[in-house]
C-alpha positions in Angstrom: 103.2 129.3 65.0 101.1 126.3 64.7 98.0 125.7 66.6 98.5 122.3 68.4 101.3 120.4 68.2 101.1 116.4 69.4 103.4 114.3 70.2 103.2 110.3 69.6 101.5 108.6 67.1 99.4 106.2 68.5 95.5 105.4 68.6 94.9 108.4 71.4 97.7 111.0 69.1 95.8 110.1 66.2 92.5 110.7 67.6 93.1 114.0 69.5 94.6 115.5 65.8 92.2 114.5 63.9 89.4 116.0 66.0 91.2 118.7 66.2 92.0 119.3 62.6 88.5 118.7 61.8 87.6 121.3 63.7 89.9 123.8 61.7 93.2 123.8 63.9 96.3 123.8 62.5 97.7 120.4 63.5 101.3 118.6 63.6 101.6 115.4 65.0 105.0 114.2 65.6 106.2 110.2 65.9 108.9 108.7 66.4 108.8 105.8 64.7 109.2 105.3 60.7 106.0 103.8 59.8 102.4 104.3 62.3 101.4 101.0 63.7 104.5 99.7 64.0 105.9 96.9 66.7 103.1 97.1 69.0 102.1 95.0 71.8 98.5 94.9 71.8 96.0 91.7 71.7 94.4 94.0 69.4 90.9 93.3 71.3 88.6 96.5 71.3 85.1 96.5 72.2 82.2 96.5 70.4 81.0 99.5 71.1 84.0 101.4 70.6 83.7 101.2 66.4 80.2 102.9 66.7 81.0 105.4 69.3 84.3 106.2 68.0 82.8 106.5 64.5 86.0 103.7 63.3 85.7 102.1 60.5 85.8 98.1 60.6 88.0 96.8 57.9 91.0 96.4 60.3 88.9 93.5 62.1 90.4 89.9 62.1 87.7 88.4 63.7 84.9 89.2 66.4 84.5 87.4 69.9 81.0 85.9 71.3 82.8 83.5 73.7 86.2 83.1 75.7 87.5 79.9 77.3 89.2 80.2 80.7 91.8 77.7 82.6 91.9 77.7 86.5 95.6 76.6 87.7 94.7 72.8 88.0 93.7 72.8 84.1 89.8 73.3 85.1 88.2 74.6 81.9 85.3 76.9 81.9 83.5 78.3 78.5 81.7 81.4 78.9 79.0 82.0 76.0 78.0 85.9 76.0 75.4 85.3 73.7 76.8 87.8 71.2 79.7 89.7 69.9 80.9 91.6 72.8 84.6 92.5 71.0 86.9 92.3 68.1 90.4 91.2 67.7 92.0 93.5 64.8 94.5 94.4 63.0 96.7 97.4 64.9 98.7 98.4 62.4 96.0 98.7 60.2 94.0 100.0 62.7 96.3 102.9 63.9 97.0 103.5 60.2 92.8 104.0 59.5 92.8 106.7 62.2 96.0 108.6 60.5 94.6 108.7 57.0 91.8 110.0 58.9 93.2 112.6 60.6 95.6 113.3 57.6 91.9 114.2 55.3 90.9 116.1 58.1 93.7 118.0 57.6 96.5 117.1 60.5 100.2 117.2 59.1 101.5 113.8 60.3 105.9 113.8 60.4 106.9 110.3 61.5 110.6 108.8 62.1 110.5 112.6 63.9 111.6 112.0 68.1 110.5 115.1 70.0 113.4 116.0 72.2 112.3 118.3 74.1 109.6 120.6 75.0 110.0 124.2 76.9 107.0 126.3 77.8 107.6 129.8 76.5 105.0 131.6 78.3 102.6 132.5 75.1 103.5 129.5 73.0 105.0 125.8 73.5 108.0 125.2 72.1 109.5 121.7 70.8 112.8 120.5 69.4 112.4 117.6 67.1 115.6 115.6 65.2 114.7 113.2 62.0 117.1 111.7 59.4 115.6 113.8 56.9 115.1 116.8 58.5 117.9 117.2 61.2 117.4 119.3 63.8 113.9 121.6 63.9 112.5 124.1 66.5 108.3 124.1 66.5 106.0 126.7 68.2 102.3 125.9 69.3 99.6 127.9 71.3 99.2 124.0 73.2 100.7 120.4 72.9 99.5 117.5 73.4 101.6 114.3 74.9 100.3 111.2 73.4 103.8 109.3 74.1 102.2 106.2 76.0 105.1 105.1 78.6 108.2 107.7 78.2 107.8 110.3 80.4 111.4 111.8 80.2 108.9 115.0 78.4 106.7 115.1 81.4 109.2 115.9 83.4 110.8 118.7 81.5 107.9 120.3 81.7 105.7 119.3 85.1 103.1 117.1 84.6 102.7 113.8 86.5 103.5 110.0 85.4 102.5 106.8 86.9 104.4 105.5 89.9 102.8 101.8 89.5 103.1 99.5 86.2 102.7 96.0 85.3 104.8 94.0 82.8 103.3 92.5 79.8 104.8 90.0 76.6 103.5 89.2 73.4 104.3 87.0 70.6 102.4 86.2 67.0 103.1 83.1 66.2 101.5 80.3 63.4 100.2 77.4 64.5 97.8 74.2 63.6 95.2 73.7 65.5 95.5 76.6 68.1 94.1 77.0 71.7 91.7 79.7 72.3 90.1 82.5 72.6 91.8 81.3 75.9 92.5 83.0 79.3 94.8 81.4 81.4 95.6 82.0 85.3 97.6 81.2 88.2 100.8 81.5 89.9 102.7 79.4 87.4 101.4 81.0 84.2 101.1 84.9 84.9 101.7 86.2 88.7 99.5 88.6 89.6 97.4 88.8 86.6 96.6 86.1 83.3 97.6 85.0 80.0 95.9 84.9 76.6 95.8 82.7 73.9 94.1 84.6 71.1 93.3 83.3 67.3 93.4 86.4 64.9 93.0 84.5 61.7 93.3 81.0 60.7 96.8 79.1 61.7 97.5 82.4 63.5 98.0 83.0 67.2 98.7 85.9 69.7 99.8 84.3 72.7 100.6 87.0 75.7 100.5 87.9 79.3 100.4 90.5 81.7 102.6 89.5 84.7 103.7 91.2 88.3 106.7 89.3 87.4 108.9 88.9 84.9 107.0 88.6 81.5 109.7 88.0 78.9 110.4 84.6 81.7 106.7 83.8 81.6 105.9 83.8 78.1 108.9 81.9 77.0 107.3 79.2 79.9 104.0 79.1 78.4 105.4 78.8 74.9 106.9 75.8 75.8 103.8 74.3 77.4 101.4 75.0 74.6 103.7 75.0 71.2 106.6 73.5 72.4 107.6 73.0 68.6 107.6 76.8 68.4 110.7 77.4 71.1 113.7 76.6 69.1 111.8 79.6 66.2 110.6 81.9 69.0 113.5 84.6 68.8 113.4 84.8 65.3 109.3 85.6 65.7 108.6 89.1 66.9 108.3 89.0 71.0 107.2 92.1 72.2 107.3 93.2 75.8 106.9 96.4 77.9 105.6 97.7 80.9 101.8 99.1 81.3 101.0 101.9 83.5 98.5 101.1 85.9 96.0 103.5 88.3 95.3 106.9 87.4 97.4 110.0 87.4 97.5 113.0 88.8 98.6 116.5 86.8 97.4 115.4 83.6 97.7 118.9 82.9 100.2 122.1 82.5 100.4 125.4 81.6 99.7 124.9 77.6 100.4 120.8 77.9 97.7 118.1 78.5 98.3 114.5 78.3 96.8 111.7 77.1 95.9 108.2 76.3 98.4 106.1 78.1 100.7 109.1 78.7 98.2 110.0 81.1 97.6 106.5 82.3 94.3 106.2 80.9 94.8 102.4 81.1 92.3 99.4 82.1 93.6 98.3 84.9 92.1 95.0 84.5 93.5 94.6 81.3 96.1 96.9 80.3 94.3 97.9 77.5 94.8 101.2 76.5 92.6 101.8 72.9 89.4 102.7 74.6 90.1 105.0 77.1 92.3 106.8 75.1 90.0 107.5 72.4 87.4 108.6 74.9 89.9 110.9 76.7 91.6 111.9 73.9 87.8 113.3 72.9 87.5 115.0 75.8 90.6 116.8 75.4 90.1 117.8 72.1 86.4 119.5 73.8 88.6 121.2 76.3 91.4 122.9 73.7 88.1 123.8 71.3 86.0 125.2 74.0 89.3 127.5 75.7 91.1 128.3 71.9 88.8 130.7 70.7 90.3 133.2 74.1 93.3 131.1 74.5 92.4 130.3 78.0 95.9 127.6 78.6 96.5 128.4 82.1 96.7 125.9 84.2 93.3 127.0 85.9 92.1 126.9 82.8 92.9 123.2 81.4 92.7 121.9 85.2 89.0 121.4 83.4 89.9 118.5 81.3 91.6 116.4 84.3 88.5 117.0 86.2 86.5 115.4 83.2 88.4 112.6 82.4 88.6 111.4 86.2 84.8 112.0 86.3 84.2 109.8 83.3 86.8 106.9 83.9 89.0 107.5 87.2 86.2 104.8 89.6 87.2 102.3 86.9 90.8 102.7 86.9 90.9 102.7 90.5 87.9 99.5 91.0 89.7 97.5 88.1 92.9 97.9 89.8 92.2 96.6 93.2 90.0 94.0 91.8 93.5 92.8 89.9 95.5 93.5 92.7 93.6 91.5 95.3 92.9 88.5 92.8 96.7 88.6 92.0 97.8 88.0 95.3 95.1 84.9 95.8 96.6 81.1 96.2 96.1 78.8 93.4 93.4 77.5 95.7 91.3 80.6 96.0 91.3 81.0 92.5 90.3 77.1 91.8 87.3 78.0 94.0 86.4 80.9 91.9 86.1 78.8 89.0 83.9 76.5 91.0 81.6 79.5 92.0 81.1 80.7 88.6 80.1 77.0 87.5 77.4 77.3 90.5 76.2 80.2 91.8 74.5 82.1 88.8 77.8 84.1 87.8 78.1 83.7 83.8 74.5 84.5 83.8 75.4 87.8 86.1 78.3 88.7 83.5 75.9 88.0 80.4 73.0 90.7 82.0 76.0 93.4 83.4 79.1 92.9 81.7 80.7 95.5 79.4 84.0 94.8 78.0 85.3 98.5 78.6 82.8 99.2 81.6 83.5 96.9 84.3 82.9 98.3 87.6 79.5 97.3 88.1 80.4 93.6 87.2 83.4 94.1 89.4 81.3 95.0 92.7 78.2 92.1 91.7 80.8 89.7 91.5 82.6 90.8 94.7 79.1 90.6 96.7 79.0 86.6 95.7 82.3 85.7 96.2 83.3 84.1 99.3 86.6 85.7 99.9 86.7 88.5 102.4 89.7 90.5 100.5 87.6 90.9 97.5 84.4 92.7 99.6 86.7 94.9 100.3 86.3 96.4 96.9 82.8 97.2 97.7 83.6 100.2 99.7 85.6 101.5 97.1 
């Protein structure tokens, strides 16, 4: 019988077993894949603040971001200057591969190339059926588990919790390159319906170029391939194109009897962005609180872990749900709405607005100034939200 068992082996698995092991549990995380940190689509950008708060160390950043150009869909170029470093672009396999050494000194036991298979509550224990190469078939008991498994949810419904009913598709490709665009942020309806593109340098020569889409992604990234590096098309398959779908909008039964999800299992998502890394950290945290503060009596009912939904929604659910809207309602504007956007933020005061309020994983605030000086009736609308 172990203590906690988790599932997936991602930044928010990681997190939640390490916190947990530090704290003297008797942790096994389980992942899928052969090596962490492996074919992940992720611009790698993480706030700023996240290193500190998250106590993470910083040798897995490329290189740190102070500025970010943007392109309207006539080709109008804007250059916002934040005045310092308000993210940093890293490495992810590295980075993931930090935070399982860490948990692994904490004491965790990490099993990867191991696919859970399924998961049956037992009443007084959890129960999980896991099948590696190495190992075959194995049978694992837990007092809780935790499902860190980012977008399957074939688990979630085995054993009653809730999964997103909205996504948004997303591409990805690394690719070297002289001279590259960027940092670079590219809208409209010909580069990335429904949401933007990226152009991202992570070290000299070396590109991510990306997009989130409501459309399809794989379509829209082999597009703007062609339109920036159109030298790099004929080499693209070979290159390693990564797409997926992103869960967007927060969830509801994040929680069962002995079972709590997180990170983007739980859809614990920026909805502006699609990034993930943030939010899971901070909610894996708060899930580790909840098992350590109900383990001593172990208090798993549902009443009893009902505590940690309640705290994650508290802490991030008015994001998810602002950020969504906000990218919802600025999907579905013309080309020419969004060219008179750009000319707003060249005149009425808005970069100096972002400068004085913006966060890059708090956005809300921002989100509602802006929507006060914009022009368009859909997005005041967000005000009452």
């Amino acid at each position: 019988m172990n203590d906690v068992i988790v599932i997936g082996g991602g930044p928010s698995g990681l997190h939640t077993a390490g916190l947990l092991a530090d704290s003297g549990l008797d942790v096994k995380l389980f992942e899928k894949k052969n090596r962490i940190g492996e074919d992940i689509l992720c611009t790698g950008i993480i706030g700023k603040e996240a290193f500190e708060r998250f106590g993470l160390k910083e040798d897995s950043i490329l290189s740190e971001l102070a500025y970010m150009n943007m392109v309207s869909p006539s080709g109008t170029s804007l250059r916002y200057d934040h005045g310092k470093v308000f993210a940093c672009v890293v490495d992810r396999k590295k980075f993931d591969l930090n935070l399982a050494h860490k948990a692994l000194s904490c004491g965790a036991q990490i099993f990867t190339g191991t696919r859970v298979e399924n998961i049956r509550n037992a009443g007084d224990y959890i129960e999980v059926s896991s099948f590696s190469k190495k190992r075959g078939e194995t049978r694992h008991r837990a007092k809780i588990a935790v499902l860190a498994t980012g977008i399957e949810y074939c688990l979630h419904k085995k054993i009653g919790l809730g999964y997103p009913k909205n996504y948004i598709n997303g591409a990805q490709v690394e690719l070297d390159v002289i001279n590259g665009e960027g940092p670079l942020i590219m809208v409209g309806s010909k580069v990335a319906p429904g949401a933007f593109a990226w152009n991202i340098p992570v070290r000299k020569n070396r590109t991510r170029l990306g997009l989130i889409t409501e459309k399809d992604a794989a379509f829209y990234l082999k597009k703007l391939v062609s339109s920036l590096y159109p030298e790099k098309v004929t080499a693209l398959e070979s290159e390693q194109f990564l797409s997926k779908i992103i869960a967007q909008g927060p969830v509801s039964k994040t929680y069962s009897h002995r079972v709590i999800a997180v990170g983007e299992a739980a859809a614990q998502v920026k909805t502006t962005t699609g990034g993930g890394i943030y939010y899971g950290l901070l909610c894996s945290k708060i899930a580790a609180e909840t098992i350590l503060r109900k383990f001593p009596t172990d208090s798993f009912e549902l009443s009893d872990l009902s505590e940690y939904e309640r705290s994650w929604k508290k802490a991030i659910k008015r994001e998810l749900l602002v950020g969504y809207f906000a990218r919802r309602t600025c999907g579905r504007l013309g080309d020419k709405e969004v060219e008179k956007l750009f000319q707003l933020a060249k005149t009425n005061g808005v970069f100096p607005l972002i400068r004085e309020r913006g966060k890059f994983d708090w956005q809300v605030d921002l989100i509602l100034e802006l929507a006060k000086k914009a022009s368009i009736p859909s997005l005041k609308t967000l005000i009452k939200i």
